[in-house]
MDTraj code that builds the backbone (N, CA, C; nanometers):
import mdtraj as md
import numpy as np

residues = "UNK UNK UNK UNK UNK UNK UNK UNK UNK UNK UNK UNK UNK UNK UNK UNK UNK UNK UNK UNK UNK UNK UNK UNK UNK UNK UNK UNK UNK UNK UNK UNK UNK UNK UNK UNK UNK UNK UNK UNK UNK UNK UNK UNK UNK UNK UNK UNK UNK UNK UNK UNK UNK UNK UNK UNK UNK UNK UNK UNK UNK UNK UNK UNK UNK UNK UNK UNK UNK UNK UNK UNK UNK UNK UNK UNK UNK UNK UNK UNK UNK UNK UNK UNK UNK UNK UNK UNK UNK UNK UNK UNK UNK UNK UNK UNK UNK UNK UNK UNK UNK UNK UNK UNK UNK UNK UNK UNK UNK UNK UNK UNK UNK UNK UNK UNK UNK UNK UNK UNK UNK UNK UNK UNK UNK UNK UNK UNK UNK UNK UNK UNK UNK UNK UNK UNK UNK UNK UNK UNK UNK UNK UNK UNK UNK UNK UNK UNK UNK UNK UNK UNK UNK UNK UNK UNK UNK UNK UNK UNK UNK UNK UNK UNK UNK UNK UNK UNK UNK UNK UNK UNK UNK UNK UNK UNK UNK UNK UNK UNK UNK UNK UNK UNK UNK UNK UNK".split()
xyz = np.array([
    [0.0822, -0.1193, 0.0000],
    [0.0000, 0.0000, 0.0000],
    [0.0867, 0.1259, 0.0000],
    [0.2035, 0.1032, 0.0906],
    [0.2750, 0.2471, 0.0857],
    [0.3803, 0.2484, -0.0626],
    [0.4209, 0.1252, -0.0976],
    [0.4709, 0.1629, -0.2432],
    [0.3634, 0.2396, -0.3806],
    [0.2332, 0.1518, -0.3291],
    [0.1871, 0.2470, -0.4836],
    [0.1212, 0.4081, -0.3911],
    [0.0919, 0.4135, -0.2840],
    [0.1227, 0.5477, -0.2726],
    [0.1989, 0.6381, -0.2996],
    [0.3295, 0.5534, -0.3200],
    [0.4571, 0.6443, -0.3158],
    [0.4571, 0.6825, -0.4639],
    [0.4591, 0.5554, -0.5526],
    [0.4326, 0.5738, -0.7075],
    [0.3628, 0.6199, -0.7610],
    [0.2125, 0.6380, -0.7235],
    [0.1394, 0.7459, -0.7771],
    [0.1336, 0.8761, -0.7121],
    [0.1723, 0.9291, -0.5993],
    [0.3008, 1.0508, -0.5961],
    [0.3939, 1.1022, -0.6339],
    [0.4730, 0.9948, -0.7102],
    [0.6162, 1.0153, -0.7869],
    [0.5387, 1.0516, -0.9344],
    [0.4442, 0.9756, -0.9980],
    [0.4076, 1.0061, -1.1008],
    [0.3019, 1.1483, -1.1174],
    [0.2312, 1.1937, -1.0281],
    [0.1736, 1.3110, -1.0432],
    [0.2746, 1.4159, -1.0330],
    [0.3700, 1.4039, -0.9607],
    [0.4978, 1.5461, -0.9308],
    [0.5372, 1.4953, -1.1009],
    [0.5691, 1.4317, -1.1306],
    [0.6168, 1.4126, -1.3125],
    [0.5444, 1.4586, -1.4030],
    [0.3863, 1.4361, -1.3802],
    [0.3189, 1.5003, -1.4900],
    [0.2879, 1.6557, -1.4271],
    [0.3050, 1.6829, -1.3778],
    [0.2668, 1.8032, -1.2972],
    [0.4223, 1.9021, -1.3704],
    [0.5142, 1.8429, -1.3771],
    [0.6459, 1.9147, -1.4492],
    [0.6543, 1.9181, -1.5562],
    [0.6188, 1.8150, -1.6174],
    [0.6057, 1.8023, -1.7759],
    [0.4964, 1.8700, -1.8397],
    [0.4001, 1.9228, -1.7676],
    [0.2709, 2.0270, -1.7984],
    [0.2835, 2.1287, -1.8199],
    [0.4056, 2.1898, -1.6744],
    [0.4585, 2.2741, -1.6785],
    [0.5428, 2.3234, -1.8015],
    [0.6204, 2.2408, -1.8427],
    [0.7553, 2.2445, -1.9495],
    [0.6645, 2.2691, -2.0780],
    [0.5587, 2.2411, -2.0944],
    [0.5406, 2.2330, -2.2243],
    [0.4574, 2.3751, -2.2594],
    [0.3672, 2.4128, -2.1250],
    [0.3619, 2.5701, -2.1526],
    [0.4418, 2.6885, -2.1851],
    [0.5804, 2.6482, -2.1687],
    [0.6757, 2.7947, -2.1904],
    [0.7565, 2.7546, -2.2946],
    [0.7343, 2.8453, -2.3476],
    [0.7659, 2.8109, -2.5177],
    [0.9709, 2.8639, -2.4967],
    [1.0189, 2.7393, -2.5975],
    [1.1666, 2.7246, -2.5647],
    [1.2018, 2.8582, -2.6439],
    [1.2839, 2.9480, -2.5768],
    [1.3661, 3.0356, -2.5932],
    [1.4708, 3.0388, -2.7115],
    [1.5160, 3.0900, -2.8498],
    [1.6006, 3.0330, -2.9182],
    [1.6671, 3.1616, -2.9736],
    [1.8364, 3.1455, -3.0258],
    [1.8575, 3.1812, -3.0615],
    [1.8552, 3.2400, -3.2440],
    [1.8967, 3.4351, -3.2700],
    [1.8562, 3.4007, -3.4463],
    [1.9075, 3.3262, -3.5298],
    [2.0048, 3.2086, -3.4228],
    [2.0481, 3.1087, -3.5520],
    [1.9334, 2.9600, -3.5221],
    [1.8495, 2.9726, -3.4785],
    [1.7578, 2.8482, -3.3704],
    [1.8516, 2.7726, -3.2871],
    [1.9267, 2.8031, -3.1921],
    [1.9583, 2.7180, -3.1340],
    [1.9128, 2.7451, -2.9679],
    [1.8651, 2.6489, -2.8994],
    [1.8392, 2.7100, -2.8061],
    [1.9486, 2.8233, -2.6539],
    [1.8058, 2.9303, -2.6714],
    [1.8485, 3.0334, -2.5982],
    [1.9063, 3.0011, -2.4240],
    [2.0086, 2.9366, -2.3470],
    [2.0466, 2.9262, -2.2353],
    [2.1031, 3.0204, -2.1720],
    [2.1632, 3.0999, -2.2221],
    [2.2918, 3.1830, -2.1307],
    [2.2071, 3.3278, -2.1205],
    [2.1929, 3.3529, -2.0457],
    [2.1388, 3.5486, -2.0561],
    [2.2265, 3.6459, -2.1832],
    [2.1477, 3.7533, -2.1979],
    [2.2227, 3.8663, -2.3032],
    [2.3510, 3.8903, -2.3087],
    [2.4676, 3.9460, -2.3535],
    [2.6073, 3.9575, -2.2611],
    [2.7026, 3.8380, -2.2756],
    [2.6640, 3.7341, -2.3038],
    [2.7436, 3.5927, -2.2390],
    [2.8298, 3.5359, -2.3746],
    [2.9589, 3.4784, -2.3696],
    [3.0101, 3.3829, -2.5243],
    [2.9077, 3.2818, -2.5260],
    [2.8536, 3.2527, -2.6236],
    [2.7302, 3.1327, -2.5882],
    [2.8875, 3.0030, -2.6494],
    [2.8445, 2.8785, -2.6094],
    [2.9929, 2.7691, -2.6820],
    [2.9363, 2.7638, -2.8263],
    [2.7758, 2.7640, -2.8510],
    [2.8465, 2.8133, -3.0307],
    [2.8864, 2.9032, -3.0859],
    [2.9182, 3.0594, -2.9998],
    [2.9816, 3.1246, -3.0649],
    [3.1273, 3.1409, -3.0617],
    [3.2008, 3.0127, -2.9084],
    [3.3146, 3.0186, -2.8738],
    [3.3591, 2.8820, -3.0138],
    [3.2691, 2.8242, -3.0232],
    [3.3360, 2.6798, -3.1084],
    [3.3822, 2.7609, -3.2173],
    [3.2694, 2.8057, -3.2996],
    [3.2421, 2.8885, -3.4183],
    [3.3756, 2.9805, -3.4528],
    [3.4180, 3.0599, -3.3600],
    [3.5425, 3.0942, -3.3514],
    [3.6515, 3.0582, -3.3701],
    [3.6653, 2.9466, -3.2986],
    [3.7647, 2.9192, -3.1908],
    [3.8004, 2.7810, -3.3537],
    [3.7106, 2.7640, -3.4021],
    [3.7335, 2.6713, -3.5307],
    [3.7743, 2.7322, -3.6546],
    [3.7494, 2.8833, -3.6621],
    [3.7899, 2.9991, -3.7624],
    [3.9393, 3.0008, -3.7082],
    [3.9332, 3.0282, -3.6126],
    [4.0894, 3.0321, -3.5711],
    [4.1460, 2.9126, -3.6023],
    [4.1793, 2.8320, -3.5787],
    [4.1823, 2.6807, -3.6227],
    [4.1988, 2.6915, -3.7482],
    [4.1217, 2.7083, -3.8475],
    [4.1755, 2.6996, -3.9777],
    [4.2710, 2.7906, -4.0277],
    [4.2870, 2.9563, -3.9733],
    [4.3659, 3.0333, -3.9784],
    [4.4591, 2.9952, -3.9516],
    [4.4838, 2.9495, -3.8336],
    [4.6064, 2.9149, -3.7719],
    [4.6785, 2.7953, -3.8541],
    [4.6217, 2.7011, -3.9316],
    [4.6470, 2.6006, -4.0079],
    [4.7293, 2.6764, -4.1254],
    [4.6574, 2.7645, -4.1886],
    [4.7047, 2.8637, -4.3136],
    [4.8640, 2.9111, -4.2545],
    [4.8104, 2.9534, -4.1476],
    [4.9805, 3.0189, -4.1162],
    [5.0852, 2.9341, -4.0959],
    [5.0672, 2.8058, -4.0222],
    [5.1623, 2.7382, -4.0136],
    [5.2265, 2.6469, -4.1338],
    [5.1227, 2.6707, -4.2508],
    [5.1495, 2.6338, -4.3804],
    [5.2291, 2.6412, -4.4355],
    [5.2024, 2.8431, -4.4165],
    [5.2393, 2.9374, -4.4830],
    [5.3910, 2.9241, -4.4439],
    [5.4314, 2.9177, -4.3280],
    [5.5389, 2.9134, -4.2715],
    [5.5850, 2.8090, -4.3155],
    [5.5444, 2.6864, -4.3105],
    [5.5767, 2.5755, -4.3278],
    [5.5723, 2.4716, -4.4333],
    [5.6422, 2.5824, -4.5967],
    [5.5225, 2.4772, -4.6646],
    [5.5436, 2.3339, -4.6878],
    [5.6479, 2.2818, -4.6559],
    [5.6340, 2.1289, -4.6534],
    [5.5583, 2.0261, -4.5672],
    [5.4841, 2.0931, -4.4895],
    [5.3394, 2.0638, -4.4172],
    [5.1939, 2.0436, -4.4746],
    [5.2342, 2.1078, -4.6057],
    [5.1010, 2.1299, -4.6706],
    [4.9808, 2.0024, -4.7065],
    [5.0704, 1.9472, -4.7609],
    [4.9878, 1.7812, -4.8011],
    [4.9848, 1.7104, -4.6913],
    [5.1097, 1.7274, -4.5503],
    [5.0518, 1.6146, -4.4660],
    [4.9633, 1.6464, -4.3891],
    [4.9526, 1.5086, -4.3215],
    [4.8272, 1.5084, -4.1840],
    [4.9242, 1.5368, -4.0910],
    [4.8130, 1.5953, -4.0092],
    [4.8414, 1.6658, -3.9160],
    [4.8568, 1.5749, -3.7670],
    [4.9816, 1.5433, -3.7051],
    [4.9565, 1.4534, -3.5878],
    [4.8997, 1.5166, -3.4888],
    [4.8025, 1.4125, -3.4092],
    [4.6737, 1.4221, -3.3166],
    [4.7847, 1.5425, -3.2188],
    [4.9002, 1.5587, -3.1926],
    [4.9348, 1.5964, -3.0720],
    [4.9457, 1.7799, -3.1911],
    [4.9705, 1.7833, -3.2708],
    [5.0596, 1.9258, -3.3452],
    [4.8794, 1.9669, -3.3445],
    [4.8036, 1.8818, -3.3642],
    [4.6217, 1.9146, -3.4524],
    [4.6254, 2.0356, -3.2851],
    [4.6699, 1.9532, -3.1200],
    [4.5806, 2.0080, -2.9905],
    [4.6486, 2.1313, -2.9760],
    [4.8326, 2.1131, -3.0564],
    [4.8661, 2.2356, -3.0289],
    [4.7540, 2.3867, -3.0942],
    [4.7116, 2.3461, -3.1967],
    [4.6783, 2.4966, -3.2817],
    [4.5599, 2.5021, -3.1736],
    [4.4943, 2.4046, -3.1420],
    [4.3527, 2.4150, -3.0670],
    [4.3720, 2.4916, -2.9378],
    [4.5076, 2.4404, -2.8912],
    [4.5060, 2.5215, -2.7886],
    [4.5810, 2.6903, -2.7700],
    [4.6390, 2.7147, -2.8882],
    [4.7017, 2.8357, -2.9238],
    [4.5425, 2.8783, -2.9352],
    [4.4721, 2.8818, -2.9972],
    [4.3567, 2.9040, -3.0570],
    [4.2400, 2.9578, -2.9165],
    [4.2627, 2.8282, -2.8056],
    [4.1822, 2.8630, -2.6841],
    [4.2998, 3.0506, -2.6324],
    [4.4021, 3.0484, -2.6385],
    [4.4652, 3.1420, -2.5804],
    [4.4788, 3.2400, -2.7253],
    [4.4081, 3.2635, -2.8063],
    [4.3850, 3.3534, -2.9249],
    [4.2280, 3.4400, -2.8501],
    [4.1372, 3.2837, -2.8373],
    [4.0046, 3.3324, -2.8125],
    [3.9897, 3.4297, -2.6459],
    [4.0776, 3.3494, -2.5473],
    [4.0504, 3.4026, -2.4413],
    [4.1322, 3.5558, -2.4147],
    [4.1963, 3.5859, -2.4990],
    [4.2591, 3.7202, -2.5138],
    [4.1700, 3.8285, -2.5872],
    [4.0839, 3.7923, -2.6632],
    [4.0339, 3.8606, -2.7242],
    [3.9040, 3.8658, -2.6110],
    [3.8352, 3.7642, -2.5644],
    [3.7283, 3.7769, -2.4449],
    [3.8037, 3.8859, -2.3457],
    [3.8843, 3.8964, -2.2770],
    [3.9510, 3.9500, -2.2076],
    [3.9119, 4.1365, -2.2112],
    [3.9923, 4.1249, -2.3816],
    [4.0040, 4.3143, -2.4273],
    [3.8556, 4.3450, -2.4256],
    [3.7490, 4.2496, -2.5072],
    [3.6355, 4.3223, -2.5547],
    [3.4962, 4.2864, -2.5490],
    [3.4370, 4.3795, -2.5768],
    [3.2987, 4.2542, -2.4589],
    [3.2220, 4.2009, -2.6278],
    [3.1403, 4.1108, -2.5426],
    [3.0741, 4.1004, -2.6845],
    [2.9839, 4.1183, -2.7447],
    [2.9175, 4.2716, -2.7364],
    [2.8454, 4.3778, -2.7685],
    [2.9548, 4.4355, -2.8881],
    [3.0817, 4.4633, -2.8617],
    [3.1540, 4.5340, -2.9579],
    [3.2233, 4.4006, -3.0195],
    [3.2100, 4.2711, -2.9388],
    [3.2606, 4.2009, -3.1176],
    [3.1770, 4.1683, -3.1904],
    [3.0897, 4.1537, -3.1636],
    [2.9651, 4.1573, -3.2907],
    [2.9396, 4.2796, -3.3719],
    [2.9646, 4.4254, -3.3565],
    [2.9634, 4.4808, -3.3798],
    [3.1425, 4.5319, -3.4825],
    [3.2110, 4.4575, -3.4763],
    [3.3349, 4.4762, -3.4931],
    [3.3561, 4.3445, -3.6084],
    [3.3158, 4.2109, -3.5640],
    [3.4047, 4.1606, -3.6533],
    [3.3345, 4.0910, -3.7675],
    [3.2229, 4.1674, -3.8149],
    [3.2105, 4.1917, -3.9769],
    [3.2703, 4.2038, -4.0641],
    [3.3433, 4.3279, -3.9942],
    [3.4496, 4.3847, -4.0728],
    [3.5625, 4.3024, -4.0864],
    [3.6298, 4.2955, -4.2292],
    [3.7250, 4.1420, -4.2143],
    [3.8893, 4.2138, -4.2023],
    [3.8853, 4.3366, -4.2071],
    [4.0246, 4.3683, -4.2014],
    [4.0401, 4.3843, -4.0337],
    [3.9507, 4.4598, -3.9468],
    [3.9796, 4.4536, -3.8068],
    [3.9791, 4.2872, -3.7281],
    [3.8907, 4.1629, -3.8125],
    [3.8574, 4.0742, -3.7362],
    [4.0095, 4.0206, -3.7322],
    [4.0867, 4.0035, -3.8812],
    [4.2078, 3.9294, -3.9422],
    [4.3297, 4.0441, -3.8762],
    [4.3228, 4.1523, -3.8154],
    [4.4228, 4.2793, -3.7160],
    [4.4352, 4.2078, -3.5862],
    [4.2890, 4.1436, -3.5602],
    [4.2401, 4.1494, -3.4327],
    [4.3140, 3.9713, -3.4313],
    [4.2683, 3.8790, -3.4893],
    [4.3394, 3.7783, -3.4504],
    [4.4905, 3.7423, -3.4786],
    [4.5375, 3.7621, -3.5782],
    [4.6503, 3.7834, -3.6331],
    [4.7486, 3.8155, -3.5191],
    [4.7290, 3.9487, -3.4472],
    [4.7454, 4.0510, -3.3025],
    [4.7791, 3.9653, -3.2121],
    [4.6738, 3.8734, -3.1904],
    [4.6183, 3.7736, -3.0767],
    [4.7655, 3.6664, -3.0776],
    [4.7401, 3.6299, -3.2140],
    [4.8085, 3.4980, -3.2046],
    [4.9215, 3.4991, -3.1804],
    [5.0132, 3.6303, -3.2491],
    [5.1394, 3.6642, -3.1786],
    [5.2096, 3.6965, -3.0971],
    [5.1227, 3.7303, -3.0249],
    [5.0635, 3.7265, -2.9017],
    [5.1296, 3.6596, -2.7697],
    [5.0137, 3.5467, -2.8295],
    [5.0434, 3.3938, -2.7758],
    [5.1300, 3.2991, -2.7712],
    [5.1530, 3.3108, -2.9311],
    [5.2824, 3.2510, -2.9367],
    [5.4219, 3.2865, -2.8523],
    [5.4375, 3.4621, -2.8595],
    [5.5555, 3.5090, -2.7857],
    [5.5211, 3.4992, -2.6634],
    [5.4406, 3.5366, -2.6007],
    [5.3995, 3.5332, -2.4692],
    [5.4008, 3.3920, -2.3858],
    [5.2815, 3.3521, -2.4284],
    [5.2574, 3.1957, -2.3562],
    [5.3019, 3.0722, -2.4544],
    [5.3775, 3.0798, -2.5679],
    [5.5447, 2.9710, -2.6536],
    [5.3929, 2.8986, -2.6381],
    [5.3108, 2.8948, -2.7494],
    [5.1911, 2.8166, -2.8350],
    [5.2461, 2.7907, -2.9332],
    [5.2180, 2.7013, -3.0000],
    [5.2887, 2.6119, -3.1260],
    [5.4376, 2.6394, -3.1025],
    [5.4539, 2.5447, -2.9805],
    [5.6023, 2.5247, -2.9966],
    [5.6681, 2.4377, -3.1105],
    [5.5954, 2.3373, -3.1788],
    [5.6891, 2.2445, -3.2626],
    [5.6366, 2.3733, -3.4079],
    [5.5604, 2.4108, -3.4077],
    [5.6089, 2.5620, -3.5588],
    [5.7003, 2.6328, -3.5910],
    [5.6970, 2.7336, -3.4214],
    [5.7406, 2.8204, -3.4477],
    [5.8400, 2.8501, -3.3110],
    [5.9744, 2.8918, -3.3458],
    [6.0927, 2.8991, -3.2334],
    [6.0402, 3.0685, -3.2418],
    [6.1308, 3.0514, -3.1049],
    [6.1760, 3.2203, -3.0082],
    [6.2098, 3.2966, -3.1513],
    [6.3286, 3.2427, -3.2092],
    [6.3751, 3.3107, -3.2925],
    [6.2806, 3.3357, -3.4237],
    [6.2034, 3.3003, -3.4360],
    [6.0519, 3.3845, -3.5357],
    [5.9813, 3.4866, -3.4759],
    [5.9609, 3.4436, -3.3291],
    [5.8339, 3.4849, -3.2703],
    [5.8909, 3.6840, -3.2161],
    [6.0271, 3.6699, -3.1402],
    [6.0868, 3.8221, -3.1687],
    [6.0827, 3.9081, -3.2380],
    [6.1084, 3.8860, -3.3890],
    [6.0991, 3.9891, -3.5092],
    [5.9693, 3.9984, -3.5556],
    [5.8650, 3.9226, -3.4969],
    [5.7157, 3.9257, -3.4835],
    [5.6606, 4.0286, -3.4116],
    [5.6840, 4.0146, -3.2612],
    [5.6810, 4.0979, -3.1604],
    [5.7207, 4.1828, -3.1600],
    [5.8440, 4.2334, -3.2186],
    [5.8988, 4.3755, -3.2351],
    [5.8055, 4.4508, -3.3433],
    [5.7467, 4.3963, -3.4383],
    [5.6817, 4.4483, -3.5524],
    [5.5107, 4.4424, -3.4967],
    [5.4864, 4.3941, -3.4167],
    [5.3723, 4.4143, -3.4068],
    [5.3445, 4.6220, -3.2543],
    [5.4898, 4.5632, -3.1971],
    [5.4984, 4.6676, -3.0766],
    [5.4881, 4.8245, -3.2088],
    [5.5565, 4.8364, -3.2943],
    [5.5552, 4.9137, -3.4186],
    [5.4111, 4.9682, -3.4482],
    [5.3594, 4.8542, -3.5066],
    [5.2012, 4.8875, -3.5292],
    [5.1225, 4.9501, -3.4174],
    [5.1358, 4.8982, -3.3090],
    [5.0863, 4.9240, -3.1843],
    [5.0569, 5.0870, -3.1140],
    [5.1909, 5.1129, -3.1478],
    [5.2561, 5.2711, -3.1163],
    [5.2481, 5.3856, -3.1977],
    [5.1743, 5.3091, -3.2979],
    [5.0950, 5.3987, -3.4491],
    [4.9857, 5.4849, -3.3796],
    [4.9809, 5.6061, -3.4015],
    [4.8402, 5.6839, -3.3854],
    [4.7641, 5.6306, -3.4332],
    [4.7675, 5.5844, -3.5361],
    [4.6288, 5.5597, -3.6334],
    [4.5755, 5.4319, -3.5830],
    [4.4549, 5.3806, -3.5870],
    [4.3872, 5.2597, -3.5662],
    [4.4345, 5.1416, -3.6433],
    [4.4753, 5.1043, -3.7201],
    [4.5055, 5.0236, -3.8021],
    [4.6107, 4.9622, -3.7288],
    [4.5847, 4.8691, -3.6856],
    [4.6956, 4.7566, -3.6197],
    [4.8585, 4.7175, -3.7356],
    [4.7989, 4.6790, -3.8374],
    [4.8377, 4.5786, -3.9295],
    [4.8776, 4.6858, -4.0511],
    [4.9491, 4.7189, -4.1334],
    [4.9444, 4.8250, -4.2417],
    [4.9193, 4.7742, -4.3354],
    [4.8660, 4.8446, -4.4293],
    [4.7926, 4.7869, -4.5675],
    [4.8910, 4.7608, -4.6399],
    [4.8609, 4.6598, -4.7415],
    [5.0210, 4.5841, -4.8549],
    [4.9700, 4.7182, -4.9525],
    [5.0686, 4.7481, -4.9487],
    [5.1154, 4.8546, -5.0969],
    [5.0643, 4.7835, -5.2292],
    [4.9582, 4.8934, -5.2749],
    [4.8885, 4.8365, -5.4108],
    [5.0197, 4.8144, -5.5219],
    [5.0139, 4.7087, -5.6438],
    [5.1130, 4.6570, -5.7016],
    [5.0875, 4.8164, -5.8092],
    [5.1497, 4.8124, -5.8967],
    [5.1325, 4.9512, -6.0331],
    [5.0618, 4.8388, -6.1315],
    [4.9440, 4.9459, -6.1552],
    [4.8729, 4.9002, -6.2875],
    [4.9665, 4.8444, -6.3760],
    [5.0912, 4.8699, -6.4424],
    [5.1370, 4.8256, -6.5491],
    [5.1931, 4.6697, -6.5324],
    [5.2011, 4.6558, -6.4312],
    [5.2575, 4.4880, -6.4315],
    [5.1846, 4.4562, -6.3094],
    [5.0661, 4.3613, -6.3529],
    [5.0003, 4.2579, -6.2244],
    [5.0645, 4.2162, -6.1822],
    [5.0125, 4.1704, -6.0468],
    [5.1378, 4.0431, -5.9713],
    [5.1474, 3.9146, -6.0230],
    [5.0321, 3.8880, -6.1355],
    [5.1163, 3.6997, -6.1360],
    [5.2473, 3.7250, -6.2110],
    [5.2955, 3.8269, -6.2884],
    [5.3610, 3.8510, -6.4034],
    [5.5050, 3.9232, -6.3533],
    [5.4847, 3.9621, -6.2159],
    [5.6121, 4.0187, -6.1361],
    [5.6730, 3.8635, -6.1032],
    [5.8595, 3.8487, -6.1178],
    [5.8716, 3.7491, -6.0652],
    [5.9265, 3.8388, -5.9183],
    [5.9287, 3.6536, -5.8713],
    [5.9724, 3.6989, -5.7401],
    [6.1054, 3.6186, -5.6892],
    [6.2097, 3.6864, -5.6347],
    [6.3282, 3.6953, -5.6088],
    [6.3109, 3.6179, -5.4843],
    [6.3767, 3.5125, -5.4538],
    [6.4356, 3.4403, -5.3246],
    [6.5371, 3.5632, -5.2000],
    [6.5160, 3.5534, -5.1013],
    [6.5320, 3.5848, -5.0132],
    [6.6926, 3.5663, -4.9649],
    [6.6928, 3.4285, -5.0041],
    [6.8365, 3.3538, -4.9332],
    [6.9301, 3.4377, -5.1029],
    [6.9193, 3.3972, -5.2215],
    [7.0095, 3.4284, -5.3042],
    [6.9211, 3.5464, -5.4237],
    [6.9494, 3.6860, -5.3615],
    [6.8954, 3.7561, -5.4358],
    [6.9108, 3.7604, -5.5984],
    [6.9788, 3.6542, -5.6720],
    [6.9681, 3.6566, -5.7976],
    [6.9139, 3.5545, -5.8745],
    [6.8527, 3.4649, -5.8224],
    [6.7857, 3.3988, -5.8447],
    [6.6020, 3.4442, -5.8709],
    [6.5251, 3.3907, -5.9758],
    [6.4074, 3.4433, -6.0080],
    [6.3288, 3.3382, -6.0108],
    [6.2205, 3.3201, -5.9529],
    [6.1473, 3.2302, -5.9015],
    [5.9619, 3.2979, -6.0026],
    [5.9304, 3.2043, -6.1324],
    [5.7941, 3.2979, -6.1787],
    [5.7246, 3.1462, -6.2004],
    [5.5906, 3.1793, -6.1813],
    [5.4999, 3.0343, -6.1510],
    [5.3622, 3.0776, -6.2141],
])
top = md.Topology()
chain = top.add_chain()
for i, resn in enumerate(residues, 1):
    res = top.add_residue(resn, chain, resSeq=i)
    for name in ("N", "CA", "C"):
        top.add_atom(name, md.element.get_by_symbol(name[0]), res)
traj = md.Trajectory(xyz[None], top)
């Protein structure tokens, strides 16, 4: 007698919640996902969303740097480094700006690519992120050039690449090697 008392007590507090739940209509975000965190907050799809933009950026650069990386796979341990350069890209940027002004800010693709770019060098010099990329000795003449930009009056973090002259496009400029300036490199 006292068990199905107990059970048809347990089951009215259940339907009595589930009655409840179904009157308040679920909250969602304008992408539909549901609304949890109050106004103000990184929601994790807008930290993933990021934090995976960075991730592929960060892939480009170490490419870029690296191009005999290009075709391979990436080992599981080099994949956590960018992920975690990437967590210390994202949490620097949470840090400077709220996110009222990054939504409002990173539309724009020249401040978003100032703004992480900024970040990552950041990180790297600061807290030595992608250690198997990139040595001390990159990350200095990085840091010195970014302190440059920095100390600029003007807003512009990053300076604009000098437009090429109408008369010769760039696929048609060759380009000179670094190590033996007489050498001509055209593709």
């Amino acid at each position: 007698m006292k068990i199905s008392l107990i059970l048809m007590f347990v089951l009215i507090l259940s339907f009595a919640g589930s009655v409840k739940g179904e009157n308040e209509p679920v909250q969602r975000t304008d992408s539909g996902f549901p609304k949890i965190l109050e106004e103000g907050k990184w929601s994790s799809q807008l930290l993933y969303d990021t934090i995976n933009a960075c991730y592929q950026g960060t892939l480009r650069w170490v490419v870029l740097s690296n191009p005999s990386l290009g075709n391979q796979m990436m080992h599981p341990m080099a994949q956590r480094q960018m992920v975690e350069h990437c967590f210390c890209v994202m949490d620097k940027i949470r840090k400077e700006i709220t996110l009222e002004s990054y939504f409002k800010k990173v539309i724009d693709p020249k401040w978003t690519g100032n703004m992480f770019m900024v970040k990552a060098v950041e990180c790297v010099g600061e807290y030595q992120t992608l250690p198997s990329f990139f040595s001390k000795e990159i990350v200095i003449p990085l840091e010195n050039e970014l302190k440059k930009y920095k100390e600029k009056d003007n807003k512009t973090i990053i300076p604009d690449v000098p437009q090429d002259s109408p008369e010769e496009p760039q696929s048609q400029k060759p380009i000179e090697s670094k190590e033996e300036p007489g050498i001509t490199f055209q593709g």
